[in-house]
N, C-alpha and C positions, 0 to 999 in steps of 0.2 A: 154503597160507594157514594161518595160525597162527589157532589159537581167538579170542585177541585180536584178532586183525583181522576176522577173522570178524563176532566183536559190533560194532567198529564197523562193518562194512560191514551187518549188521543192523540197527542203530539207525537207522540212513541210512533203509533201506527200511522200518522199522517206520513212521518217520514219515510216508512219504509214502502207504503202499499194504501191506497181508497178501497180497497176491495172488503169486502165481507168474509170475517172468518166463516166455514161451515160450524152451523150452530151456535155461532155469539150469542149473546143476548150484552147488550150496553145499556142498556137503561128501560125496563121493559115500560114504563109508564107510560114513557114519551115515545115509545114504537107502538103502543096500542093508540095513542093518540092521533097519532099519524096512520095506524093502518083505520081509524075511524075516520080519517078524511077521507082515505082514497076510497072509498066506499058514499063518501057523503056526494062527492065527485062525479059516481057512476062509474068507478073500475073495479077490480077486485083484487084486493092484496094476496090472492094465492095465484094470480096470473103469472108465469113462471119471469118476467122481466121487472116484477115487482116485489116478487117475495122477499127479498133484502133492502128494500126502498124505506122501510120503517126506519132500519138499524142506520143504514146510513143518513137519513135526515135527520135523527137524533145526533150522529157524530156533529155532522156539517154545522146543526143550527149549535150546539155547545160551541165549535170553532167561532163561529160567525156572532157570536155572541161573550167570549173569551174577554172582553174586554172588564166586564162586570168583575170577575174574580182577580183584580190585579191594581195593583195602585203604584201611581205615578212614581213612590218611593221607591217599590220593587224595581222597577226597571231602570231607575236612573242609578241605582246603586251607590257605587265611588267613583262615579265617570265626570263629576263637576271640579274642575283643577282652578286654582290660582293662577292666575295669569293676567299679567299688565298691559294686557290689551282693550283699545274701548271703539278698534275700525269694527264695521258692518260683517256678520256673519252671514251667510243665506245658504242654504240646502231649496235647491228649483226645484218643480218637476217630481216629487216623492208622491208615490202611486197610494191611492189608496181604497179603500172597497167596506162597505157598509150597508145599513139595512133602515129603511125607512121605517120611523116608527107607524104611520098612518097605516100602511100598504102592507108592511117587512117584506117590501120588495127593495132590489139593490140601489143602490146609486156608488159610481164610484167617478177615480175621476184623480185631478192633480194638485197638492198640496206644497205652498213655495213656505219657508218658516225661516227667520227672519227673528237676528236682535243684536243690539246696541250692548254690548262686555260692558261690565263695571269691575273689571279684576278677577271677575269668576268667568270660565269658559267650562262647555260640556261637548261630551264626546260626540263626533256626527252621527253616527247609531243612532245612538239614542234622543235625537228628533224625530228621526222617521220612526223610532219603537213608540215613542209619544202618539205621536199621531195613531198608528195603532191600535194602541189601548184604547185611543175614546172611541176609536171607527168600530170598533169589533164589539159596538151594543146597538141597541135600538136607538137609531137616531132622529134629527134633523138640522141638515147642513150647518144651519145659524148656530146652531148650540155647540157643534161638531165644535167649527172653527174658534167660537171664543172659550174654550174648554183646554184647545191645545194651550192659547193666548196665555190663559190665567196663569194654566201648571206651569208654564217655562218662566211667567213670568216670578212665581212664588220662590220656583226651583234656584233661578238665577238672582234674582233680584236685582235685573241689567237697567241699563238707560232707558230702551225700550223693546216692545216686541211687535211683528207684526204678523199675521197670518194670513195667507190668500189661498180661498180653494174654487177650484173647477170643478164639477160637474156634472154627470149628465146620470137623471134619473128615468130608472123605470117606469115607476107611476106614471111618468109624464108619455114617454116612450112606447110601452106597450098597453095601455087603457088609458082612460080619461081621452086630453086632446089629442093622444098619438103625436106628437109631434119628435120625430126623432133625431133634427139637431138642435135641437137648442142646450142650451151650458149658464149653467147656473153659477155666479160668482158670487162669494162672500169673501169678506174682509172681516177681523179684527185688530185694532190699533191700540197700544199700549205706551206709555210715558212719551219720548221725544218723538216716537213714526206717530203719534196723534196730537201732537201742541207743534212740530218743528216742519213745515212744511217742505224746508230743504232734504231733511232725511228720509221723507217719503218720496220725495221725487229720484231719489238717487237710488231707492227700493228700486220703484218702478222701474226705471233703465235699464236697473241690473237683471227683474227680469226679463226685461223683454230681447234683451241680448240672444 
């Protein structure tokens, strides 16, 4: 079974149940891999609270990693319309969850996305499925953010784009300095929100409404 099929045969079971069929096997390479950590760890994969910990962190990490097998075409589809509008778009506040690549520990956190119409508009969806698709691989925040910047900006070919994410990682949280509020802010700026200083300050406003 190919990765791709995988995720959809995943998606399938996310929706209905987390649970472990009796007797699965999903991917045995990647459950052997995983039961050689929990052993490398000091537990034992046949401990009875463990014995399906393989199979499911095979699902989890294909989910958690879903972004690799999907491209910006797929999802944006025919959701990009004709439209003679060129006021400010903004989607606030769209959650997001990803996996550090240093640690592949999580970071997640909140993503405002942002852009200036040139006669082309796209469905609200499919911002937040944008974002998505680049969160659900191995990251780093920087890359995250100018990643969603580029695709919207290729997708649309608007005046401009801007991107602002929040937040707050593990690595930092749970090892290294432990520090557990701090928030991590990246920006990427694209045509007028980085030459027009007026349009970025009217971002801003808007989000902090």
């Amino acid at each position: 079974m190919t990765r791709q099929e995988k995720q959809f045969a995943l998606n399938g079971r996310y929706a209905v149940s987390l649970d472990a069929e009796a007797d699965e096997v999903y991917d045995a390479d990647f459950e052997d891999l995983v039961r050689r950590m929990l052993v490398r760890v000091g537990e034992s994969p046949e401990r009875e609270g463990l014995q399906r910990t393989p199979l499911r962190v095979a699902k989890a990490m294909d989910f958690l990693t879903s972004g690799y097998d999907s491209k910006v075409e797929d999802v944006v589809r025919d959701a990009v319309f004709d439209e003679p509008c060129e006021e400010m778009v903004l989607i606030r506040d769209i959650e997001f969850y990803s996996l550090c690549e240093h640690h592949m520990l999580p970071f997640f956190g909140r993503a405002h996305v942002a852009y200036l119409p040139k006669g082309k508009i796209i469905g609200l969806s499919k911002m937040a499925r944008i974002v998505d698709l680049f969160a659900r691989r191995l990251q780093v925040q920087e890359r995250l953010t100018n990643q969603v910047a580029d695709a919207l900006m290729e997708i649309l070919q608007p005046h401009g784009v801007a991107i602002i994410m929040e937040a707050s990682h593990f690595c930092m949280m749970m090892r290294g300095v432990q520090k557990q509020n701090s928030m991590t802010v990246t920006s990427a700026m694209r045509g007028t929100f980085k030459t027009n200083p007026t349009s970025r300050a009217e971002l801003m406003n808007l989000i902090k409404v």
